[in-house]
FITOR-753191 format. One line per field, with one value per atom (N, C-alpha, C): y, x, z; residue in three letters; atom name. Coordinates in Angstrom, 3 decimals. Layout:
c2 = Y,...
c1 = X,...
c3 = Z,...
r = ALA,...
a = CA,...
This chain:
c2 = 25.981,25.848,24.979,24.393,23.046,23.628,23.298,23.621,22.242,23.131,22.142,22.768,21.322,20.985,20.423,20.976,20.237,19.527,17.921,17.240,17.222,17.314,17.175,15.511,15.008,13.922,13.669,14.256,14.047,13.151,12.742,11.555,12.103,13.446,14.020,13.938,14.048,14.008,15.076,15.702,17.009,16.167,16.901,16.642,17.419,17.272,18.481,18.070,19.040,19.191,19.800,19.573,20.102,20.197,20.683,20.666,21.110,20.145,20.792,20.639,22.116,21.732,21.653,20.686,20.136,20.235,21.429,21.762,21.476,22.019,21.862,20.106,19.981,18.212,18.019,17.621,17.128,16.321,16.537,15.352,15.702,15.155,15.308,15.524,16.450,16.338,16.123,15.052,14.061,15.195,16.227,17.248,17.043,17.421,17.356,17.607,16.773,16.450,15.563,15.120,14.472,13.191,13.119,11.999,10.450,9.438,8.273,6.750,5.865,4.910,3.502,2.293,1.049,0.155,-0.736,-1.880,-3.130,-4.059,-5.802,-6.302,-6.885,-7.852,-8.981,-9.916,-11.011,-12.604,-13.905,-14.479,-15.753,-16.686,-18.434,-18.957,-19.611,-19.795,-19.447,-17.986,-16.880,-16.827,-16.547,-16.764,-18.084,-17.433,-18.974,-18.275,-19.461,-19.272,-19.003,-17.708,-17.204,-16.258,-15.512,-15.540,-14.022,-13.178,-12.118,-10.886,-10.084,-9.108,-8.190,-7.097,-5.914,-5.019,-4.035,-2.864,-1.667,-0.868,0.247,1.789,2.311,3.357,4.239,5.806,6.367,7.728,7.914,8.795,10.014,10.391,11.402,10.991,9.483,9.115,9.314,9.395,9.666,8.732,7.468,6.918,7.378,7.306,7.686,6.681,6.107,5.093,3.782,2.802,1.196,0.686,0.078,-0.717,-2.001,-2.986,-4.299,-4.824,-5.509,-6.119,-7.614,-8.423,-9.406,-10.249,-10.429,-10.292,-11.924,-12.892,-14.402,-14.806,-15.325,-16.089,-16.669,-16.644,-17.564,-18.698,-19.481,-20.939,-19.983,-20.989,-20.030,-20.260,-19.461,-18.749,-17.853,-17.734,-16.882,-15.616,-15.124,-13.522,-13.245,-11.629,-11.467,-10.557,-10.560,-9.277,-8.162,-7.377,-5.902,-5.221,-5.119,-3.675,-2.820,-2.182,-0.849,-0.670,-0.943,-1.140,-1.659,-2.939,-3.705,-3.438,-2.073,-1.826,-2.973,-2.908,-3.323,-3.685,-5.182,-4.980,-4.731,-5.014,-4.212,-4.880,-4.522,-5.129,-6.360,-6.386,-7.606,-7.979,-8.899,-9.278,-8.917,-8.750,-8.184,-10.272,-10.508,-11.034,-11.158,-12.587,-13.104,-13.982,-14.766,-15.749,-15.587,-13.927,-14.018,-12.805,-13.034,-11.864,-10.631,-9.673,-8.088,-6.917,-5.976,-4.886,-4.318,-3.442,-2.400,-1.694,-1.754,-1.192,-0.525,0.197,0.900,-0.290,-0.065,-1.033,0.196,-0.170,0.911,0.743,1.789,1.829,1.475,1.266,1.219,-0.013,-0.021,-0.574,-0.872,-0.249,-0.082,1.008,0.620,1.827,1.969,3.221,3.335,3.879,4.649,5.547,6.735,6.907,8.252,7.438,8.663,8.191,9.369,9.754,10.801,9.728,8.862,7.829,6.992,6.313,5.577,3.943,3.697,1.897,1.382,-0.266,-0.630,-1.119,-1.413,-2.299,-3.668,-4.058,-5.962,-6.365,-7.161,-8.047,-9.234,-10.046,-11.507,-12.556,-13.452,-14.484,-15.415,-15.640,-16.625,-18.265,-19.449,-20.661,-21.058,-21.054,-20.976,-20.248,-19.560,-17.969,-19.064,-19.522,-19.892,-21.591,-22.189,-23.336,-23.529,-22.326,-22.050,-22.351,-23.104,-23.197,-22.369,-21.659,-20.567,-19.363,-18.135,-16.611,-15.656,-14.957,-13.417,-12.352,-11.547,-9.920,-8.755,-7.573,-6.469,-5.209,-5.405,-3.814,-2.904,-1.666,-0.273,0.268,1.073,1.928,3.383,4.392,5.419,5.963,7.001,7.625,8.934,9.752,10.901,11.457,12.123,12.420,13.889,14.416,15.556,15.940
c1 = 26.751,27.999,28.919,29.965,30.324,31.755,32.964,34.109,35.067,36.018,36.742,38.488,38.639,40.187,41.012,42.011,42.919,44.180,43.634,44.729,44.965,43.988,44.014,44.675,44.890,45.412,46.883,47.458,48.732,48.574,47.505,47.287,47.191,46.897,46.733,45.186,44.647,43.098,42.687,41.452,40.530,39.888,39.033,37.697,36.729,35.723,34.342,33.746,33.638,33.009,31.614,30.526,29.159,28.450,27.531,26.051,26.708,26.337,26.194,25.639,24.904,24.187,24.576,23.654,23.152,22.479,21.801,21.397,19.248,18.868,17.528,16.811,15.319,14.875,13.693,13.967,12.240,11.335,10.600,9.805,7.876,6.673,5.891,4.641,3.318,2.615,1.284,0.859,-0.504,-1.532,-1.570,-3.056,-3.709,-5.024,-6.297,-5.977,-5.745,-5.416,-4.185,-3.865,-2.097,-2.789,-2.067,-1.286,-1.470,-1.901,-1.590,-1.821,-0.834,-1.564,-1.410,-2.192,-2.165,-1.644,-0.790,-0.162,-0.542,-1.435,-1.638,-0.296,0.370,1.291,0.883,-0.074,0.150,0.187,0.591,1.265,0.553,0.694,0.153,0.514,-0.247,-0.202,-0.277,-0.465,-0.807,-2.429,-3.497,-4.439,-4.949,-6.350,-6.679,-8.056,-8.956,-10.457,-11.300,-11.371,-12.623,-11.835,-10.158,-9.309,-9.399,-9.658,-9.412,-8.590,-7.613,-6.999,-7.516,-7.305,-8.247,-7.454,-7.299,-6.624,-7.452,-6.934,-8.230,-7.750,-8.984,-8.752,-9.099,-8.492,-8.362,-9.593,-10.183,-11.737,-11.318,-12.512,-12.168,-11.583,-11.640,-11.008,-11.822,-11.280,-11.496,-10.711,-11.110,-10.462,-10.277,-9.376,-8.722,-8.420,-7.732,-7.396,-7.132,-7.061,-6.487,-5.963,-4.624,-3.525,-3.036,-3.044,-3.100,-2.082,-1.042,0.353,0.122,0.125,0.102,1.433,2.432,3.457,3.931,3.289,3.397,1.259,1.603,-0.583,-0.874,-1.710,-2.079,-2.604,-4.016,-4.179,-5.441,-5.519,-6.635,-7.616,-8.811,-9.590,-9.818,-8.583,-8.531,-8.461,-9.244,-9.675,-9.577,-9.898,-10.095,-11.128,-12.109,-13.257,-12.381,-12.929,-11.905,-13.246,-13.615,-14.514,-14.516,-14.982,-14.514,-15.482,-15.280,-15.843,-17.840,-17.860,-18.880,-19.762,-19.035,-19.962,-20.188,-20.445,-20.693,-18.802,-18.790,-17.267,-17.206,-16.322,-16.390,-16.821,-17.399,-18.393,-17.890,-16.332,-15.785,-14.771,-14.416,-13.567,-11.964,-10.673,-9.395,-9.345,-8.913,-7.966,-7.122,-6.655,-5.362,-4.851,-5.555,-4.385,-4.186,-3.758,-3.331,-2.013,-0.491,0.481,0.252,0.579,-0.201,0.718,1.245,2.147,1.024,1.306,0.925,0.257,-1.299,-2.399,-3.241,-4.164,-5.393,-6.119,-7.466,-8.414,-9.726,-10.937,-11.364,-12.331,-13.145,-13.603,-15.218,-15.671,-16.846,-17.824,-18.800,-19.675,-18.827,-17.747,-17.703,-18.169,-18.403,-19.522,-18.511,-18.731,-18.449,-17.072,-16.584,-15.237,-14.634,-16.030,-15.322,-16.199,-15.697,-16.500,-15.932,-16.363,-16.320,-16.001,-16.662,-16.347,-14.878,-13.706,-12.835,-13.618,-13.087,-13.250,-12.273,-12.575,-12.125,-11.794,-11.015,-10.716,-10.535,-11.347,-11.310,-10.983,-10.239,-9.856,-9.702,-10.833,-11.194,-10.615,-10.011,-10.121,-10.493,-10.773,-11.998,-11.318,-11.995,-11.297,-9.948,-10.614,-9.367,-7.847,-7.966,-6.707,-6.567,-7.035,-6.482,-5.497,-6.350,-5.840,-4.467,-4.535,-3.131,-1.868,-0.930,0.227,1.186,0.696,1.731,1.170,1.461,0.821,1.900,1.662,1.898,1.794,0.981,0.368,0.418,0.338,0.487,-0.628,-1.690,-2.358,-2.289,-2.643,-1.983,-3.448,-3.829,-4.879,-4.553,-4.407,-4.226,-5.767,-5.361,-6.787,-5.802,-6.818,-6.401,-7.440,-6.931,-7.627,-8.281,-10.079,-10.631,-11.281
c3 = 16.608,15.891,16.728,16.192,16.899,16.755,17.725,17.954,17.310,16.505,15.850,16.227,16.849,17.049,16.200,15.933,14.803,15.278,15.473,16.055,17.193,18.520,19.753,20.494,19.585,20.104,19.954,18.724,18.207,17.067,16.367,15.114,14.348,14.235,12.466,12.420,13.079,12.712,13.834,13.122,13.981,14.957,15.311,16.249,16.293,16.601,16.728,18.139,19.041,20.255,20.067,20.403,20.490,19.619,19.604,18.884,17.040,16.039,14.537,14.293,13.302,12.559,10.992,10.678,9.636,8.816,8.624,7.679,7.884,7.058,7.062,6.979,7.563,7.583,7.185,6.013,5.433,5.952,5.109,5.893,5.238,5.546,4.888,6.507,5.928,7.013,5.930,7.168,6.382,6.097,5.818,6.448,5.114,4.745,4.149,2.737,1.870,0.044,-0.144,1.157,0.614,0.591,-0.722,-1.198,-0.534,-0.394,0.511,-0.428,0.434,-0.580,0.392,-0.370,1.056,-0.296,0.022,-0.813,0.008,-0.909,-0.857,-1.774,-0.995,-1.601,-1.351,-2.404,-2.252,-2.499,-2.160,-2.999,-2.866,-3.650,-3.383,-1.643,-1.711,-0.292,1.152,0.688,1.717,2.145,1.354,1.242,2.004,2.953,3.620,3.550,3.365,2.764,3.972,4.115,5.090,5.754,5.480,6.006,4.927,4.826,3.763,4.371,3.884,3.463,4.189,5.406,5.529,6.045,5.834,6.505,6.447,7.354,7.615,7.006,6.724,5.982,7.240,7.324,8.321,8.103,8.931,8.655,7.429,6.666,5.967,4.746,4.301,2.847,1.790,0.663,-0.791,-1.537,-1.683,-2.962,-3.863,-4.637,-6.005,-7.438,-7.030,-7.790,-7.208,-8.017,-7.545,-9.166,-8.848,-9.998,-8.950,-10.205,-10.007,-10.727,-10.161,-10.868,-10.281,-11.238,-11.276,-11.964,-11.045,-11.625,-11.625,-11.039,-11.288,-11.491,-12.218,-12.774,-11.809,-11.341,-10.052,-11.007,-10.246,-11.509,-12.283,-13.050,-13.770,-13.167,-13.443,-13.007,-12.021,-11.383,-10.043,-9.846,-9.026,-8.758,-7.443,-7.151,-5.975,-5.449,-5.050,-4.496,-3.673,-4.124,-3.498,-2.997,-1.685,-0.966,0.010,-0.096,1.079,1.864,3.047,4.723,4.460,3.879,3.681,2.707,1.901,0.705,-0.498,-1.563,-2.556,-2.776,-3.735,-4.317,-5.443,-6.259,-7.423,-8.274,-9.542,-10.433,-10.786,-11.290,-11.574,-10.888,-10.224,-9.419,-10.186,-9.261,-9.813,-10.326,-11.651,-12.443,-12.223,-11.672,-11.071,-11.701,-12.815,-13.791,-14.898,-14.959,-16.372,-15.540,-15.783,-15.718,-16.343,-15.488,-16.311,-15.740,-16.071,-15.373,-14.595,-13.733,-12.963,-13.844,-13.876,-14.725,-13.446,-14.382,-13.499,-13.358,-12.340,-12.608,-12.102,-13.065,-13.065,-11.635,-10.963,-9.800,-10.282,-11.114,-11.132,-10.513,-10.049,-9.083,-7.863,-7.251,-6.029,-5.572,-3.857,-3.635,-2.195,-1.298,-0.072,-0.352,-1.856,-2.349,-1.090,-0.582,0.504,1.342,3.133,4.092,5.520,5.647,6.783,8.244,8.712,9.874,9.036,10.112,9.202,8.749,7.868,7.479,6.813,6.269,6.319,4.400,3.786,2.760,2.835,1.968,2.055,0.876,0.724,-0.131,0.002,-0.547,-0.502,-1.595,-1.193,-2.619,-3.162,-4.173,-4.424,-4.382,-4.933,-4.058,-4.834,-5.941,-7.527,-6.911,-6.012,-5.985,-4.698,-4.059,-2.715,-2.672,-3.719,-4.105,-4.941,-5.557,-6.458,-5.569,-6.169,-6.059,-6.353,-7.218,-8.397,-8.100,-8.065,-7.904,-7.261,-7.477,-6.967,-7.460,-6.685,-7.357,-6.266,-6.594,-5.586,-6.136,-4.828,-5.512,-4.440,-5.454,-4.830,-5.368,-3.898,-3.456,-3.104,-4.016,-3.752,-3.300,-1.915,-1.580,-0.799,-0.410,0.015,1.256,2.011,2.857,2.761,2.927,2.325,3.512
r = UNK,UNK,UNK,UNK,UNK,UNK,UNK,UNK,UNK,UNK,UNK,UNK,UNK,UNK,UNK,UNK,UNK,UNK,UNK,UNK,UNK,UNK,UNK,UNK,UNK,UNK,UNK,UNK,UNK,UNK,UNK,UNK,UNK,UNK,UNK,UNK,UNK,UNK,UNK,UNK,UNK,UNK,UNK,UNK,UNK,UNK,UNK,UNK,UNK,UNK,UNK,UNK,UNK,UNK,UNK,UNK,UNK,UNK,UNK,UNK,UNK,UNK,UNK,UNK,UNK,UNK,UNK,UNK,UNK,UNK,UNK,UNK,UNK,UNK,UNK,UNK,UNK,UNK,UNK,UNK,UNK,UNK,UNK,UNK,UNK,UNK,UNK,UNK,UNK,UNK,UNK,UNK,UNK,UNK,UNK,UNK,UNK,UNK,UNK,UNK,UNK,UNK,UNK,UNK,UNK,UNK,UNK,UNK,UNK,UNK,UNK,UNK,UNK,UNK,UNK,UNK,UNK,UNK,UNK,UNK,UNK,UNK,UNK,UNK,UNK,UNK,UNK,UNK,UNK,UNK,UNK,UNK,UNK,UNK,UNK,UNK,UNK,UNK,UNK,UNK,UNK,UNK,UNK,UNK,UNK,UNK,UNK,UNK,UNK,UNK,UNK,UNK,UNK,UNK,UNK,UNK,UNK,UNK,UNK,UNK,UNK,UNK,UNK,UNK,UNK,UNK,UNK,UNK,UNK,UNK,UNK,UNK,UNK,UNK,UNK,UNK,UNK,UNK,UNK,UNK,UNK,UNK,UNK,UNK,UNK,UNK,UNK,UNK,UNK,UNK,UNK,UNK,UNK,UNK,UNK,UNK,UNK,UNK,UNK,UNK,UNK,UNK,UNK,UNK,UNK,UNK,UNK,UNK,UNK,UNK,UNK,UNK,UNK,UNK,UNK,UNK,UNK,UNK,UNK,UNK,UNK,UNK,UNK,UNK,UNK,UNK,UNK,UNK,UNK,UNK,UNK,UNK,UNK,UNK,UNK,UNK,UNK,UNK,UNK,UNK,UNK,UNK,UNK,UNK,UNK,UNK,UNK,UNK,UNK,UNK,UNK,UNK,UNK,UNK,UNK,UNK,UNK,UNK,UNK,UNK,UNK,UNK,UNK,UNK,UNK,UNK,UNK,UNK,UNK,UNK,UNK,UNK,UNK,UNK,UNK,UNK,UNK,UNK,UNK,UNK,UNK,UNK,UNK,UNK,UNK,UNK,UNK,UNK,UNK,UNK,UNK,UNK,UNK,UNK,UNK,UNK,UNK,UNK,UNK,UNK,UNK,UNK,UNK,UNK,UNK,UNK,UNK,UNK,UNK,UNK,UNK,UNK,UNK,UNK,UNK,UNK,UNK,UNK,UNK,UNK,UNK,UNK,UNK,UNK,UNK,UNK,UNK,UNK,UNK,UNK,UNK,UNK,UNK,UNK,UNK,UNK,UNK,UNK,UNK,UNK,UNK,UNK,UNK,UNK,UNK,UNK,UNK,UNK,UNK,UNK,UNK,UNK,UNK,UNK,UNK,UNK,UNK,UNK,UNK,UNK,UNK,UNK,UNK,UNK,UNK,UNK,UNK,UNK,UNK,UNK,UNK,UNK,UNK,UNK,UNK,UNK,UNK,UNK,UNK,UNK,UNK,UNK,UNK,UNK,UNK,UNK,UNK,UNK,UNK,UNK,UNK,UNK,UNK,UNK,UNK,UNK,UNK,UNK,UNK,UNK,UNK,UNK,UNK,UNK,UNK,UNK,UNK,UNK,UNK,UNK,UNK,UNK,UNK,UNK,UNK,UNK,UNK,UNK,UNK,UNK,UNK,UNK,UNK,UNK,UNK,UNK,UNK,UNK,UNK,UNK,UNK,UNK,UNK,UNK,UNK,UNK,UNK,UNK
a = N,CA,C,N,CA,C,N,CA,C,N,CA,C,N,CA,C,N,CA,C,N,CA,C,N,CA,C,N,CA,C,N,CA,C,N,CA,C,N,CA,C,N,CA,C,N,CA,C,N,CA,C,N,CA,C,N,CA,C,N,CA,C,N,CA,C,N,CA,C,N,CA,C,N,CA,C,N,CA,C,N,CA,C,N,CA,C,N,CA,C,N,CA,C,N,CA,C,N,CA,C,N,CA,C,N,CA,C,N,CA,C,N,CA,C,N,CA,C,N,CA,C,N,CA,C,N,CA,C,N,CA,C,N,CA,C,N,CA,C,N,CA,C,N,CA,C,N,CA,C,N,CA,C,N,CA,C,N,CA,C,N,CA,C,N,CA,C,N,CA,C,N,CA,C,N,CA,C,N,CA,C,N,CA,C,N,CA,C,N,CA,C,N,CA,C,N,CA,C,N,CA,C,N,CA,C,N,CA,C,N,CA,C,N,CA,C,N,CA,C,N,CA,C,N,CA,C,N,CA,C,N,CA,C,N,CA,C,N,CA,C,N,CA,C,N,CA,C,N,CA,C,N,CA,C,N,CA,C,N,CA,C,N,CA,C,N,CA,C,N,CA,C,N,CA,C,N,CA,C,N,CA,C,N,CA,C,N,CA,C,N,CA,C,N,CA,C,N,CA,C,N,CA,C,N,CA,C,N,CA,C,N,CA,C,N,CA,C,N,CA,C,N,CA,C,N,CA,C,N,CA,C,N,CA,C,N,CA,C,N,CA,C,N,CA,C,N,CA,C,N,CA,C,N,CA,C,N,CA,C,N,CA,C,N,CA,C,N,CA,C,N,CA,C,N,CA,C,N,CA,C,N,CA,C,N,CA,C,N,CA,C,N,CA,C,N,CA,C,N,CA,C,N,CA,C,N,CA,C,N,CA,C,N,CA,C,N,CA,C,N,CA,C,N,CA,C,N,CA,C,N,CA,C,N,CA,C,N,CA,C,N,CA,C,N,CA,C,N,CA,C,N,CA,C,N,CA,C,N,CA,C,N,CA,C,N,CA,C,N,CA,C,N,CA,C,N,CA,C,N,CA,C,N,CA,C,N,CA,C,N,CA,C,N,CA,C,N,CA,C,N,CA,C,N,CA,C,N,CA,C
């Protein structure tokens, strides 16, 4: 509890000496079913060919889902291979020149969804997506840890 003076200076204003509290502090703990997710933001000119996307998934993952916003067309024909720590990518590459809201994209023929050791996510782009002048898209990888 904190000590309050009223007007210790002569200005018309209090003061508080020592420790207050404040009340209770949230906050979240990572443990086994929460929630997590990894965001690719990214845009024309970013992309360099042989140069792919990877961030690491932390041991014990379970993919869940992946949504794809494509919120400027890259040129047409442009895609991107999405795989998880050297598995198989996904049957059809993510669709990058056509604008699209924040949709699912479905998981099928990717392989390596869970994994007890950690790895990695790759996201590659094909030459069409790298050559583009015009683009920008953001995908979101929800996974959870089991």
């Amino acid at each position: 509890m904190s000590t309050y003076e009223s007007d210790p200076a002569g200005l018309g204003t209090g003061k508080r000496y020592g420790k207050l509290n404040v009340g209770g502090v949230a906050g979240t703990y990572r443990g086994e079913g929460s929630q997590r997710e990894i965001v690719f933001e990214f845009a024309a000119g970013e992309m360099v060919n042989g140069a792919p996307f990877t961030v690491p998934l932390p041991a014990n993952y379970l993919v869940e889902a992946l949504y794809l916003e494509v919120e400027e067309a890259f040129a047409a024909t442009s895609g991107a291979n999405f795989s998880i720590d050297g598995g198989d990518p996904l049957t059809t590459e993510l669709p990058l020149a056509t604008a699209i809201a924040l949709t699912s994209v479905a998981l099928t023929g990717l392989t390596k969804l869970s994994g007890v050791a950690a790895g990695n996510i790759v996201l590659t782009a094909d030459a069409a997506s790298i050559a583009s002048t015009t683009g920008k898209a953001r995908l979101v990888i929800q996974y959870k840890s089991v």
